[in-house]
N, CA, C, O and CB atoms as a CASP TS submission, in Angstrom:
PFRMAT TS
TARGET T0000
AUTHOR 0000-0000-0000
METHOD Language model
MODEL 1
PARENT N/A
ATOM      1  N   UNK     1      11.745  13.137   6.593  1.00  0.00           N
ATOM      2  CA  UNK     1      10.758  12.306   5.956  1.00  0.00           C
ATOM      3  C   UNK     1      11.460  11.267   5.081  1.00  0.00           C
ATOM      4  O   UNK     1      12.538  11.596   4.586  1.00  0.00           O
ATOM      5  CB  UNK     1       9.781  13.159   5.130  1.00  0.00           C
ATOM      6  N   UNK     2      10.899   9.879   4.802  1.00  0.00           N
ATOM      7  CA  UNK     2      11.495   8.972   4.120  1.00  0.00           C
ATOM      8  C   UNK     2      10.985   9.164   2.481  1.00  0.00           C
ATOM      9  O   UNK     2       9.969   9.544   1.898  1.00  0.00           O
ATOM     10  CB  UNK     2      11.167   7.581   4.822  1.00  0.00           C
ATOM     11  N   UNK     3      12.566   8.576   2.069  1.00  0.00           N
ATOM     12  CA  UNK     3      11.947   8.708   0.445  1.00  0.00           C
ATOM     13  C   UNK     3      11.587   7.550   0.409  1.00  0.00           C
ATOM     14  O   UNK     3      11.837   6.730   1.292  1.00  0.00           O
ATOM     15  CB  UNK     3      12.889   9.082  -0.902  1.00  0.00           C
ATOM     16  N   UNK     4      10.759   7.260  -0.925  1.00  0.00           N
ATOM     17  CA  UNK     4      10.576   5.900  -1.207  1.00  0.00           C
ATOM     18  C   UNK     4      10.526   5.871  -2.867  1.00  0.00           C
ATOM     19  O   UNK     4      10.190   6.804  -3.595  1.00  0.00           O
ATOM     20  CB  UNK     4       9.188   5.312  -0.435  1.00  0.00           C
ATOM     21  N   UNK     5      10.989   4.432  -3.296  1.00  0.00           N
ATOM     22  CA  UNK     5      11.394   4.715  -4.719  1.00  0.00           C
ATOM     23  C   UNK     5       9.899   3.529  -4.949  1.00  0.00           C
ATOM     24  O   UNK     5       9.404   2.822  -4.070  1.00  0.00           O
ATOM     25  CB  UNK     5      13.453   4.223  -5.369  1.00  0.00           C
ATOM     26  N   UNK     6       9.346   3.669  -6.801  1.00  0.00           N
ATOM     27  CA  UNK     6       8.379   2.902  -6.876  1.00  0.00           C
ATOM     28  C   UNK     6       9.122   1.601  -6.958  1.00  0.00           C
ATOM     29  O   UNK     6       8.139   0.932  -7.278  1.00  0.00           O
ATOM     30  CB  UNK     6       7.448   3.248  -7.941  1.00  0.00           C
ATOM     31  N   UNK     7       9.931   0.873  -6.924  1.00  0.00           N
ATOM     32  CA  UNK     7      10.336  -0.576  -6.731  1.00  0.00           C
ATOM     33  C   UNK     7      10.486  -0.816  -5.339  1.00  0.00           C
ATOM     34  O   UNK     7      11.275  -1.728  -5.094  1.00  0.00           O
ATOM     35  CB  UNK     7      11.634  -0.957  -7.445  1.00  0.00           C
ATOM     36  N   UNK     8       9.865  -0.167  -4.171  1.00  0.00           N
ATOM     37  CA  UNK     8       9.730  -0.231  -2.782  1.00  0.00           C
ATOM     38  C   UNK     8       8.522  -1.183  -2.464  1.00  0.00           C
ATOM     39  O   UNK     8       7.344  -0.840  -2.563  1.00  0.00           O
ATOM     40  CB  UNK     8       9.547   1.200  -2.194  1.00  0.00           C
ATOM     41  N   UNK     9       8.942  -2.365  -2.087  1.00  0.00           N
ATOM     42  CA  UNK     9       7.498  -3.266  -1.676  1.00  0.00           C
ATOM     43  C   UNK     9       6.790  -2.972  -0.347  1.00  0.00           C
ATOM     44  O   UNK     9       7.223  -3.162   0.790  1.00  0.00           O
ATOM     45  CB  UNK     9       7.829  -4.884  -1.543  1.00  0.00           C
ATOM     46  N   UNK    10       5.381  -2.373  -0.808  1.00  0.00           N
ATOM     47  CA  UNK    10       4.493  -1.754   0.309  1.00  0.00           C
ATOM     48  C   UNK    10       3.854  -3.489   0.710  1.00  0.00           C
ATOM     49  O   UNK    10       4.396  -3.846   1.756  1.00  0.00           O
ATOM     50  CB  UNK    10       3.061  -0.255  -0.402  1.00  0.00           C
ATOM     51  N   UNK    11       3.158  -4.283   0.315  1.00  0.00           N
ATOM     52  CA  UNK    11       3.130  -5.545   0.846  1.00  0.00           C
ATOM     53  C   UNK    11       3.506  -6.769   0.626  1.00  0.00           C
ATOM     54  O   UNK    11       3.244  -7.259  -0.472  1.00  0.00           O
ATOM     55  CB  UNK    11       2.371  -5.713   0.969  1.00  0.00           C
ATOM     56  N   UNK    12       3.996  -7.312   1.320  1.00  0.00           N
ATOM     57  CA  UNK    12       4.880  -8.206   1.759  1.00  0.00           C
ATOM     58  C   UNK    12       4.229  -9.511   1.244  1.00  0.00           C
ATOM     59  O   UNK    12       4.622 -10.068   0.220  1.00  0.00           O
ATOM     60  CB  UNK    12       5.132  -8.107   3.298  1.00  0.00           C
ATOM     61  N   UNK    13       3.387  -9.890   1.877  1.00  0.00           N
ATOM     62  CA  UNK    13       2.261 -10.754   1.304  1.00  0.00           C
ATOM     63  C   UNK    13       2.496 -10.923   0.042  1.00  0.00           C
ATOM     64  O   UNK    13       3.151 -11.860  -0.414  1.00  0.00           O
ATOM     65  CB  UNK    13       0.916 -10.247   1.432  1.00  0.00           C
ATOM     66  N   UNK    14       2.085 -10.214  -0.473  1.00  0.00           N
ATOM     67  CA  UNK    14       1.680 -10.091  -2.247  1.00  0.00           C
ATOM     68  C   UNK    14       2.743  -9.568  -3.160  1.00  0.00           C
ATOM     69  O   UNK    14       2.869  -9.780  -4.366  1.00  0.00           O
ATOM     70  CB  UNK    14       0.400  -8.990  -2.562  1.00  0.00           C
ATOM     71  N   UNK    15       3.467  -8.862  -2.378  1.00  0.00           N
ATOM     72  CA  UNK    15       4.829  -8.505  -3.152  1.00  0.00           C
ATOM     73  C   UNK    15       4.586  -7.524  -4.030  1.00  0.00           C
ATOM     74  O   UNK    15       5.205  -7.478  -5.094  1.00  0.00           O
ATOM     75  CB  UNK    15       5.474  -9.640  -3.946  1.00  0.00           C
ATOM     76  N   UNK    16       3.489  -6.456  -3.637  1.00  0.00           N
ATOM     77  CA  UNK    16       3.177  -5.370  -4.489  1.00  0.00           C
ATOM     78  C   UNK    16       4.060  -4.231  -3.755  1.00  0.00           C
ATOM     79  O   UNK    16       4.301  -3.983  -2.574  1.00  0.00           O
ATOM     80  CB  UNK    16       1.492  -5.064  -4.604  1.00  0.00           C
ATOM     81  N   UNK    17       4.569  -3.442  -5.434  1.00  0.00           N
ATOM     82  CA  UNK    17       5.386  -2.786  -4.822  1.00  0.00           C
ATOM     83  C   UNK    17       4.666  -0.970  -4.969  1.00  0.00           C
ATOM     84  O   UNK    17       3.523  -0.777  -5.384  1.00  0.00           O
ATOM     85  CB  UNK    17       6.944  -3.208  -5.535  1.00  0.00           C
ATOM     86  N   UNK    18       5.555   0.101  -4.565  1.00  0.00           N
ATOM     87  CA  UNK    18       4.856   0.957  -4.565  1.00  0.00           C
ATOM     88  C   UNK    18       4.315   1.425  -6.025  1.00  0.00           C
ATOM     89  O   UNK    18       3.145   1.790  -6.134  1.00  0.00           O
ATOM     90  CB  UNK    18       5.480   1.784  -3.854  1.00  0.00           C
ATOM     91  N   UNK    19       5.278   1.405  -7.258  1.00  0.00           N
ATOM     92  CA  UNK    19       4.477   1.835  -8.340  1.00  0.00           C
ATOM     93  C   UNK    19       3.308   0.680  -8.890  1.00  0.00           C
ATOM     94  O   UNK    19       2.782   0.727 -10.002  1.00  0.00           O
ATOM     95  CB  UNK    19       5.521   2.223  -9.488  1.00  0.00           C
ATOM     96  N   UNK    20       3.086  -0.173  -8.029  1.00  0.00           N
ATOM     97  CA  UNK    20       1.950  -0.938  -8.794  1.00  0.00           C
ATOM     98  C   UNK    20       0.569  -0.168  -8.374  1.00  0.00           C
ATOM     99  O   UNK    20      -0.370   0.068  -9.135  1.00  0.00           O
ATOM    100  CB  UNK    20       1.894  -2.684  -8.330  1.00  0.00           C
ATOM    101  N   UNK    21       0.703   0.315  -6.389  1.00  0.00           N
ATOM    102  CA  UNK    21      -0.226   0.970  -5.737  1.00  0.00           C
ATOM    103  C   UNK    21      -0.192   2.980  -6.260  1.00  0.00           C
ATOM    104  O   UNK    21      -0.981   3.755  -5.720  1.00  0.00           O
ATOM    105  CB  UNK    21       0.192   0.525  -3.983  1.00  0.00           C
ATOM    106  N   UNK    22       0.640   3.377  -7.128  1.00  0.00           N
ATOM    107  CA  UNK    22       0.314   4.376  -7.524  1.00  0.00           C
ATOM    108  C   UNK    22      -0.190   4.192  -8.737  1.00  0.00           C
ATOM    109  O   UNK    22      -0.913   5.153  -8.997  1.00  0.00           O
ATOM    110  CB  UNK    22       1.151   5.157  -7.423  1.00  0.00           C
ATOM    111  N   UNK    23      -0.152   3.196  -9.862  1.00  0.00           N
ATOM    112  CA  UNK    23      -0.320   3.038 -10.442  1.00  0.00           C
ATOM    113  C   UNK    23      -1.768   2.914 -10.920  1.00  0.00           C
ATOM    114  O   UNK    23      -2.297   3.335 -11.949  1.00  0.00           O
ATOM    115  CB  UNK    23       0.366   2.573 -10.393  1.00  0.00           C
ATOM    116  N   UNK    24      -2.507   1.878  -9.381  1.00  0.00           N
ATOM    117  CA  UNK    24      -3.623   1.553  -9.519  1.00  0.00           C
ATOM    118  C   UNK    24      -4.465   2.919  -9.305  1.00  0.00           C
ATOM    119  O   UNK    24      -5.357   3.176 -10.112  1.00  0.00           O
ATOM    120  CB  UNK    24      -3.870   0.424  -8.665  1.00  0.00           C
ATOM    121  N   UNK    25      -4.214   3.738  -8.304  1.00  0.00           N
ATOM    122  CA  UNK    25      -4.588   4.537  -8.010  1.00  0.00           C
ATOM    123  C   UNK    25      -4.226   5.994  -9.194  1.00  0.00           C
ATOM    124  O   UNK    25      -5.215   6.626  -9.565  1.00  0.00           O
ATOM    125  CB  UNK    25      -4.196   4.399  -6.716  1.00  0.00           C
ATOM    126  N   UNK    26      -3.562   6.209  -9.444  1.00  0.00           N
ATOM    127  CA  UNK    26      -3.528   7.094 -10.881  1.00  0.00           C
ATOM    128  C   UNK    26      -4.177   6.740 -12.482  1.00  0.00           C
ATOM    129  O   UNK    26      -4.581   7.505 -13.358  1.00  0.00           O
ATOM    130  CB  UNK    26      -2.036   7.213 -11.160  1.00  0.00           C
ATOM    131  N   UNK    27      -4.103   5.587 -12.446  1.00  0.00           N
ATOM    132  CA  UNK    27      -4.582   4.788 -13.704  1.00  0.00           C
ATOM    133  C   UNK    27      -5.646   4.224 -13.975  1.00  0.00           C
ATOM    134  O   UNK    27      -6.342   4.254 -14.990  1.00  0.00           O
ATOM    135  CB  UNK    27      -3.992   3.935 -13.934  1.00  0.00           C
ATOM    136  N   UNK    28      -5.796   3.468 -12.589  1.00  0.00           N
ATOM    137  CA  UNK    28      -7.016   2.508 -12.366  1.00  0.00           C
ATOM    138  C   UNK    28      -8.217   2.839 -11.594  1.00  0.00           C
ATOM    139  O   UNK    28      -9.124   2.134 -11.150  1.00  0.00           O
ATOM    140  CB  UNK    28      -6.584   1.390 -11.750  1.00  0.00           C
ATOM    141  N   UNK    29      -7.895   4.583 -11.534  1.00  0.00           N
ATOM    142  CA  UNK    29      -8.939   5.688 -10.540  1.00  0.00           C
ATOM    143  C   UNK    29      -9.292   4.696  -9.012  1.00  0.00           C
ATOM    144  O   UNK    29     -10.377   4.801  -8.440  1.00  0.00           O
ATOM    145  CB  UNK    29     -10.900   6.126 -11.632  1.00  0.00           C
ATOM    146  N   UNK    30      -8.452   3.990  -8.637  1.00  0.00           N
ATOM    147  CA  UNK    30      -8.412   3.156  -7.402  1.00  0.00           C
ATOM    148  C   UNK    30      -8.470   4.432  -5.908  1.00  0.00           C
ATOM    149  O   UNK    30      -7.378   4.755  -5.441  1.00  0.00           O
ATOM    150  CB  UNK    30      -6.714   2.069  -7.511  1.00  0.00           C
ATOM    151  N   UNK    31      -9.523   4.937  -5.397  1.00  0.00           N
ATOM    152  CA  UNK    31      -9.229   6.104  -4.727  1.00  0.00           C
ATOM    153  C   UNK    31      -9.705   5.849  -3.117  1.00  0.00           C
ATOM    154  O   UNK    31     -10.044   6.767  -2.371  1.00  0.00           O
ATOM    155  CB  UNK    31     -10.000   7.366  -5.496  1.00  0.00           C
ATOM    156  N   UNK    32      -9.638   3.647  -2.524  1.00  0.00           N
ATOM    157  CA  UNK    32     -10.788   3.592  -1.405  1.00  0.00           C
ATOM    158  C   UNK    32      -9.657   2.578  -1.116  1.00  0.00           C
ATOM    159  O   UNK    32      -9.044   2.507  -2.181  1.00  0.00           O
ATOM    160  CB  UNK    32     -12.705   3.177  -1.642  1.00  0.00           C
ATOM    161  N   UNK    33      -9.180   1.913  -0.387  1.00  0.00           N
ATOM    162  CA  UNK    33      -8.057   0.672   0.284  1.00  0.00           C
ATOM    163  C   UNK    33      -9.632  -0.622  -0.089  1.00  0.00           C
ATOM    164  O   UNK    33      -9.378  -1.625   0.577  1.00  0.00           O
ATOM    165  CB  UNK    33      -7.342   1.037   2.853  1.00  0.00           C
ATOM    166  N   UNK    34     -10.221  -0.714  -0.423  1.00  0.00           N
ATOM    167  CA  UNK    34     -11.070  -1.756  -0.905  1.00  0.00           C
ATOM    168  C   UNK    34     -11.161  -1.992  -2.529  1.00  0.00           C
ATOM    169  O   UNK    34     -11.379  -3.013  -3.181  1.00  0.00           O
ATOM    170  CB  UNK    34     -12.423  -1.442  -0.362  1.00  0.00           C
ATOM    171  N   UNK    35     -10.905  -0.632  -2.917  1.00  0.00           N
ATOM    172  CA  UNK    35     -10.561  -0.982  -4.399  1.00  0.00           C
ATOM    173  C   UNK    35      -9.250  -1.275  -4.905  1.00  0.00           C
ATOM    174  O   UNK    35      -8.876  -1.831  -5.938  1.00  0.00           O
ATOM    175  CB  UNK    35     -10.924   0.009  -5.176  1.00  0.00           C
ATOM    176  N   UNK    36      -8.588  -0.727  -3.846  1.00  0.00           N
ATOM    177  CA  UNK    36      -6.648  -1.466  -4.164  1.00  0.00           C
ATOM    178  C   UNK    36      -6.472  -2.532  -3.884  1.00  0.00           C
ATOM    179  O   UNK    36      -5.674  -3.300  -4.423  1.00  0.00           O
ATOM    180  CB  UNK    36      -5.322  -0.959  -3.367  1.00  0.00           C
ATOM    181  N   UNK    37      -7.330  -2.797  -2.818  1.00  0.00           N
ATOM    182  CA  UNK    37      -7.110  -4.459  -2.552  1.00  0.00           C
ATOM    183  C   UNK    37      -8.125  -5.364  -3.695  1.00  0.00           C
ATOM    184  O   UNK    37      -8.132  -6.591  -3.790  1.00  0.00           O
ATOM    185  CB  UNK    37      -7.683  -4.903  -0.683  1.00  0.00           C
ATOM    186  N   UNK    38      -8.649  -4.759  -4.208  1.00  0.00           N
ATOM    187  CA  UNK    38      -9.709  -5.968  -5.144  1.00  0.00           C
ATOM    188  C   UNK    38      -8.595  -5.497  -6.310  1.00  0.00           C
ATOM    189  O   UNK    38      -8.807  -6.300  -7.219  1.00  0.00           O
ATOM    190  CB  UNK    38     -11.992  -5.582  -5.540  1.00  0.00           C
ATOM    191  N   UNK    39      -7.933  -4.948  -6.577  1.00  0.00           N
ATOM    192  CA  UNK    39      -7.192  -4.721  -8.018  1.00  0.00           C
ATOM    193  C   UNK    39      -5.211  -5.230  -7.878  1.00  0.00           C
ATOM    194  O   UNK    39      -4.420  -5.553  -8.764  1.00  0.00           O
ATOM    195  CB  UNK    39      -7.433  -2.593  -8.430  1.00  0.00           C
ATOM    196  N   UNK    40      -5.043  -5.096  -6.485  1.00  0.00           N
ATOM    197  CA  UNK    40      -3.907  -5.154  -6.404  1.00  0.00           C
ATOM    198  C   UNK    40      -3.453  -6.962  -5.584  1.00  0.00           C
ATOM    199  O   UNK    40      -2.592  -7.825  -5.751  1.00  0.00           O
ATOM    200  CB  UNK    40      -3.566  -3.688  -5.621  1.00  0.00           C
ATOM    201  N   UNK    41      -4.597  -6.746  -4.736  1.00  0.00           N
ATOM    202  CA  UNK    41      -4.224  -7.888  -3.642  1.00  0.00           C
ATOM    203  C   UNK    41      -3.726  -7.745  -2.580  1.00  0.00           C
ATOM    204  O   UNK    41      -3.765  -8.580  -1.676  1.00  0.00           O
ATOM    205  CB  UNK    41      -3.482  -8.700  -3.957  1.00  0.00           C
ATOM    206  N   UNK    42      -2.926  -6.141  -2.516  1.00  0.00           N
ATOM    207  CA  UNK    42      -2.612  -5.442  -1.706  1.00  0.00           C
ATOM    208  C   UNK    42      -3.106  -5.160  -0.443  1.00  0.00           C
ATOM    209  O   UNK    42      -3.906  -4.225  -0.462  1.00  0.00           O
ATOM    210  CB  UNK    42      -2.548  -4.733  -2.181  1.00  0.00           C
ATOM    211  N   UNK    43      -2.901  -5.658   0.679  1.00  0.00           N
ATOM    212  CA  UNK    43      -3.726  -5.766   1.928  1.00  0.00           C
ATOM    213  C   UNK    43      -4.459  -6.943   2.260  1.00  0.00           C
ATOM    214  O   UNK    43      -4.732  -7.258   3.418  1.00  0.00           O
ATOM    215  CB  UNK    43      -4.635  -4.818   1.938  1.00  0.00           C
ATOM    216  N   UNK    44      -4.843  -7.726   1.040  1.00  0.00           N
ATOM    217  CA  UNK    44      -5.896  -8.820   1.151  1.00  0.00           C
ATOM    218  C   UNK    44      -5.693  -9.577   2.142  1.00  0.00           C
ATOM    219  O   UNK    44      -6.661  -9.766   2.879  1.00  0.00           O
ATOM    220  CB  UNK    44      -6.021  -9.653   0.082  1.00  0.00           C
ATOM    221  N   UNK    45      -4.392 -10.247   2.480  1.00  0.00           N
ATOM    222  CA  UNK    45      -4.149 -11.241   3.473  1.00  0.00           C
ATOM    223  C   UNK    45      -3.873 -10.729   4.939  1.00  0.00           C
ATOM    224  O   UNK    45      -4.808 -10.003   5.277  1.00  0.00           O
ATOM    225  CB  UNK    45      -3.014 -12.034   3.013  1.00  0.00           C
ATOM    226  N   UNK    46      -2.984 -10.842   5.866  1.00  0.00           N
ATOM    227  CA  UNK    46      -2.347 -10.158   6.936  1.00  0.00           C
ATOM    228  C   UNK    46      -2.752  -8.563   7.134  1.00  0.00           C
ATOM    229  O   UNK    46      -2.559  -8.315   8.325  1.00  0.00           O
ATOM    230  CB  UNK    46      -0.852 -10.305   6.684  1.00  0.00           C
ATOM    231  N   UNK    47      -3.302  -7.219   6.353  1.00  0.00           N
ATOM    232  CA  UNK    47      -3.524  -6.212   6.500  1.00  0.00           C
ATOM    233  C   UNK    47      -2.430  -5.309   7.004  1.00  0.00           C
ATOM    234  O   UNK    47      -2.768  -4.153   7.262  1.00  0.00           O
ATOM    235  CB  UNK    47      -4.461  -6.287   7.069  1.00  0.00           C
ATOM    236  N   UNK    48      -0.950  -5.712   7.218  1.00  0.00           N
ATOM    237  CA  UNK    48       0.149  -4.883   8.169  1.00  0.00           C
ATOM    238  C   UNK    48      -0.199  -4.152   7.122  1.00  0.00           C
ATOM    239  O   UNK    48      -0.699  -3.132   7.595  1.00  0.00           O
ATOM    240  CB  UNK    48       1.872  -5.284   8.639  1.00  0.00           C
ATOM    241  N   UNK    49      -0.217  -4.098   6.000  1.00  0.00           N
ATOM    242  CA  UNK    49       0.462  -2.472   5.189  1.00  0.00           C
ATOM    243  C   UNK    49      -0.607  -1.658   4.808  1.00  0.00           C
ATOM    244  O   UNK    49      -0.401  -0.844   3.908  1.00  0.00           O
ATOM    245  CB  UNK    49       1.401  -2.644   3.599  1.00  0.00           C
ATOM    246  N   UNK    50      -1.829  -1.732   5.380  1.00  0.00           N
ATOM    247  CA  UNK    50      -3.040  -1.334   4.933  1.00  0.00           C
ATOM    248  C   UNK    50      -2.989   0.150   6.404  1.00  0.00           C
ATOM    249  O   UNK    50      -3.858   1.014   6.284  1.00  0.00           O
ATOM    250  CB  UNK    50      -4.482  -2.934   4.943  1.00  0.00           C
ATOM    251  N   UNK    51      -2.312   0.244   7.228  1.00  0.00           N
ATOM    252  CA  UNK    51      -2.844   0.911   8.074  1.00  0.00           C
ATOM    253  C   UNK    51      -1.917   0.440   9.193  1.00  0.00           C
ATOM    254  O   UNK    51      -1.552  -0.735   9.243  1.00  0.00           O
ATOM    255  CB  UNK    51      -4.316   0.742   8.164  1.00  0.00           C
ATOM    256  N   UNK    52      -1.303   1.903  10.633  1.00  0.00           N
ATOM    257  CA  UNK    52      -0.455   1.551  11.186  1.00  0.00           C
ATOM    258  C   UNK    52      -0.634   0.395  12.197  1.00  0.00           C
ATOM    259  O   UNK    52       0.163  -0.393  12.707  1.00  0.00           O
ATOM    260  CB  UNK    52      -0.041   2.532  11.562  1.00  0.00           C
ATOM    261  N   UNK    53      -2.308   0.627  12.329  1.00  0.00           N
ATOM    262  CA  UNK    53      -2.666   0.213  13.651  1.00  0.00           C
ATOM    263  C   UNK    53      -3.032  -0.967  13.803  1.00  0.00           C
ATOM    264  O   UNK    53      -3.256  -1.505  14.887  1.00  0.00           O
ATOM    265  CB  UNK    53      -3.543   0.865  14.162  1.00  0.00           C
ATOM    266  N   UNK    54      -3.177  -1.771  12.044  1.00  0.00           N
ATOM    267  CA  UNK    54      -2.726  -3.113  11.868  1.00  0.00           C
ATOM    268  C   UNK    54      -1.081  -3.427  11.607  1.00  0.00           C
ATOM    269  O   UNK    54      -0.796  -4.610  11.424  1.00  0.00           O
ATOM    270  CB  UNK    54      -3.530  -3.606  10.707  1.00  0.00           C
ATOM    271  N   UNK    55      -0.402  -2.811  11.591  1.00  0.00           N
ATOM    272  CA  UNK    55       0.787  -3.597  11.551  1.00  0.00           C
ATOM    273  C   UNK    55       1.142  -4.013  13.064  1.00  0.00           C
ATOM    274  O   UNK    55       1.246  -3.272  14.041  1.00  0.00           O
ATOM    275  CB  UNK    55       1.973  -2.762  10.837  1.00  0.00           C
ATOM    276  N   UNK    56       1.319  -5.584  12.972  1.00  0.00           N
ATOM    277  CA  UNK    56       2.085  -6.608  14.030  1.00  0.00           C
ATOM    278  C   UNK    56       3.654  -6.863  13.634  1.00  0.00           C
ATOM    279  O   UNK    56       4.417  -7.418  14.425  1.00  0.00           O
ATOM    280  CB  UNK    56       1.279  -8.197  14.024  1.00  0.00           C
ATOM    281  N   UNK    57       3.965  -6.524  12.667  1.00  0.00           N
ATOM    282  CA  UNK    57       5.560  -6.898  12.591  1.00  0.00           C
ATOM    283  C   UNK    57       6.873  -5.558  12.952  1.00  0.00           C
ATOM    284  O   UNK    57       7.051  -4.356  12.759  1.00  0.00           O
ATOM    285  CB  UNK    57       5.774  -7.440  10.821  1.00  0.00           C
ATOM    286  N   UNK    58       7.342  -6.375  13.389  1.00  0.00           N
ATOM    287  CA  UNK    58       9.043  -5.737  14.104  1.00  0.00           C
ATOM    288  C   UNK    58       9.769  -5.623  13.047  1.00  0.00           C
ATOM    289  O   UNK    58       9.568  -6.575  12.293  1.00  0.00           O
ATOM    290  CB  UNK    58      10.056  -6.785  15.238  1.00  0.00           C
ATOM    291  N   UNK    59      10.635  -4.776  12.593  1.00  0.00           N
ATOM    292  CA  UNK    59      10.150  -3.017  12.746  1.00  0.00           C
ATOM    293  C   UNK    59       9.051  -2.670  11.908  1.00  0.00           C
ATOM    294  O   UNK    59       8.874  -3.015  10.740  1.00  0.00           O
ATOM    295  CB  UNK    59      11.358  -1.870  12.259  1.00  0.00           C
ATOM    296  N   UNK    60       8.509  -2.126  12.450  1.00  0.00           N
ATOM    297  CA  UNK    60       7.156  -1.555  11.740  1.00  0.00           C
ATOM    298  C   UNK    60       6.862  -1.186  10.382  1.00  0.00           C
ATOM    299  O   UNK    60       7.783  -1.709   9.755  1.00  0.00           O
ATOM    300  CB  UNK    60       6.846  -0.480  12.265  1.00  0.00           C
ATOM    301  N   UNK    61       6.319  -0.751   9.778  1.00  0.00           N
ATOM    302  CA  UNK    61       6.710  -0.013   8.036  1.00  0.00           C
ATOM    303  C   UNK    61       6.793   1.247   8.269  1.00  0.00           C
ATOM    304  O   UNK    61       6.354   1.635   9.351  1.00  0.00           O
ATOM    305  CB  UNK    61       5.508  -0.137   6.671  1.00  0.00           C
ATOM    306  N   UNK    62       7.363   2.213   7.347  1.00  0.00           N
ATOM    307  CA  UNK    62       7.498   3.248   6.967  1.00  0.00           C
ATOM    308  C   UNK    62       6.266   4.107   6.383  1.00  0.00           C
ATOM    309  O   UNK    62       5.892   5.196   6.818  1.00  0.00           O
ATOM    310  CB  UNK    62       8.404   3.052   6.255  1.00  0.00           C
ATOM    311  N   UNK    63       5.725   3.400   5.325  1.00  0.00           N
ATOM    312  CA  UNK    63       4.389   4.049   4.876  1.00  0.00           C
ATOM    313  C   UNK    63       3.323   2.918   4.847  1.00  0.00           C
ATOM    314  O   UNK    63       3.682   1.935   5.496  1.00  0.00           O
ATOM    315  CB  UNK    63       4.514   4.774   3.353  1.00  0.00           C
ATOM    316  N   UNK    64       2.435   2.838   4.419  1.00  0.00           N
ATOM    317  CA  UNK    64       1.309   2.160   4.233  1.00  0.00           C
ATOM    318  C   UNK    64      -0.295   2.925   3.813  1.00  0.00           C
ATOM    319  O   UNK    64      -0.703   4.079   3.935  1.00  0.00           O
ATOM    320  CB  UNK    64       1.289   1.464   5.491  1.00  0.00           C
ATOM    321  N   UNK    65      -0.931   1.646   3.268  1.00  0.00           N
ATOM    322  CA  UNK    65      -1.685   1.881   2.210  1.00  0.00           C
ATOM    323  C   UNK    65      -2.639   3.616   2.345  1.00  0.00           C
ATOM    324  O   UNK    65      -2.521   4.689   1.753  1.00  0.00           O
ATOM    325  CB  UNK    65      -2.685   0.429   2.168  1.00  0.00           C
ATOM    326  N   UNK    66      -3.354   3.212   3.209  1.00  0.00           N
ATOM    327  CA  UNK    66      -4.135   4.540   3.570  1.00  0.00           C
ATOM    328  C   UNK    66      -3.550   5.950   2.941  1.00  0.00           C
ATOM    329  O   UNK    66      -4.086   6.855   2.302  1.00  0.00           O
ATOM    330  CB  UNK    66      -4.113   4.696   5.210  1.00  0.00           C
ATOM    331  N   UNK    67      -1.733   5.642   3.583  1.00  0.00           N
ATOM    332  CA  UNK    67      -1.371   6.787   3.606  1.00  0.00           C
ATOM    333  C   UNK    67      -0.609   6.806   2.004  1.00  0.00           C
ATOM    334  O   UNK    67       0.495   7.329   1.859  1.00  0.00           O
ATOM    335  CB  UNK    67      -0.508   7.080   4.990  1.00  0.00           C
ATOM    336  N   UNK    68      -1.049   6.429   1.327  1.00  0.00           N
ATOM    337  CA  UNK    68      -0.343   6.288  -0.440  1.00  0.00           C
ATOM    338  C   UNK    68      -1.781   7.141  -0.679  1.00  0.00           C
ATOM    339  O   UNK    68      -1.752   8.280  -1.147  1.00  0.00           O
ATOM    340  CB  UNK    68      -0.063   4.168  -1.548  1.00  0.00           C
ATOM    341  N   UNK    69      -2.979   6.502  -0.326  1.00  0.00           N
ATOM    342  CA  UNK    69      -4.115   6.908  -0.541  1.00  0.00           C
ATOM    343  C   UNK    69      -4.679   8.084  -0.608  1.00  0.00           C
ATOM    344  O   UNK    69      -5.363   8.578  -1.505  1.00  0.00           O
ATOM    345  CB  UNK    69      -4.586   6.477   0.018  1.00  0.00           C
ATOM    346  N   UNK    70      -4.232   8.641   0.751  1.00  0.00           N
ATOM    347  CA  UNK    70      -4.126  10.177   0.875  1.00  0.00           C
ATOM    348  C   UNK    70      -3.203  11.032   0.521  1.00  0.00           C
ATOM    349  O   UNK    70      -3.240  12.250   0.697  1.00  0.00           O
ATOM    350  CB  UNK    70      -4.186  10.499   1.911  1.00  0.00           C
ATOM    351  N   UNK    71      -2.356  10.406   0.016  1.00  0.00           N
ATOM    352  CA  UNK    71      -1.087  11.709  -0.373  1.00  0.00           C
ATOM    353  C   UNK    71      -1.919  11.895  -1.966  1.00  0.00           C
ATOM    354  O   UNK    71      -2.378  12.953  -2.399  1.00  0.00           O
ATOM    355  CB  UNK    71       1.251  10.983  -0.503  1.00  0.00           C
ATOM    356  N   UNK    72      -1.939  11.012  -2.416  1.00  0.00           N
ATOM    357  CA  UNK    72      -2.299  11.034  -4.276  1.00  0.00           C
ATOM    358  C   UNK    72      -3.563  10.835  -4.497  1.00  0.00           C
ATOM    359  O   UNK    72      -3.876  10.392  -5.601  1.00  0.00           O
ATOM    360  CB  UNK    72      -1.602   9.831  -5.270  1.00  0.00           C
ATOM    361  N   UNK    73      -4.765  11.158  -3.346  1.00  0.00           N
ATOM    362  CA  UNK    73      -5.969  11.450  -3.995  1.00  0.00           C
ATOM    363  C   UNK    73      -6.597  12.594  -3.338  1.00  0.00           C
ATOM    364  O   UNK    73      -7.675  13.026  -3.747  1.00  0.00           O
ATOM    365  CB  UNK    73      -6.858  10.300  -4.022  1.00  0.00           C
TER
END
């Protein structure tokens, strides 16, 4: 399994990195990929990091949003 440290940028787009999306979600009771994206921006544009089955880019990501979602809520 991959580690990931919170200065790991989950989207690219927006340049949010992972402790901003645990953050929102521990802090900001953010517990739906519609409330991370209205708080973070996270996903808003392109969607690759929101979910595998939107990512279009070579090589693929490692984690993404959903799955931040479900580990920590």
């Amino acid at each position: 399994m991959a580690k990931f440290e919170m200065i790991d940028i989950i989207c690219e787009c927006e340049k949010v990195s992972l402790g901003e999306i645990v953050y929102a979600i521990k802090e900001k009771n953010c517990k739906t990929l519609e409330t991370i994206i209205n708080l973070t921006n996270a996903g808003k544009y392109c969607g690759c990091c929101t979910h595998k089955d939107n990512d279009f880019n070579t090589p693929k990501k490692k984690i993404y949003l959903e799955d931040i979602i479900k580990k920590l809520t």
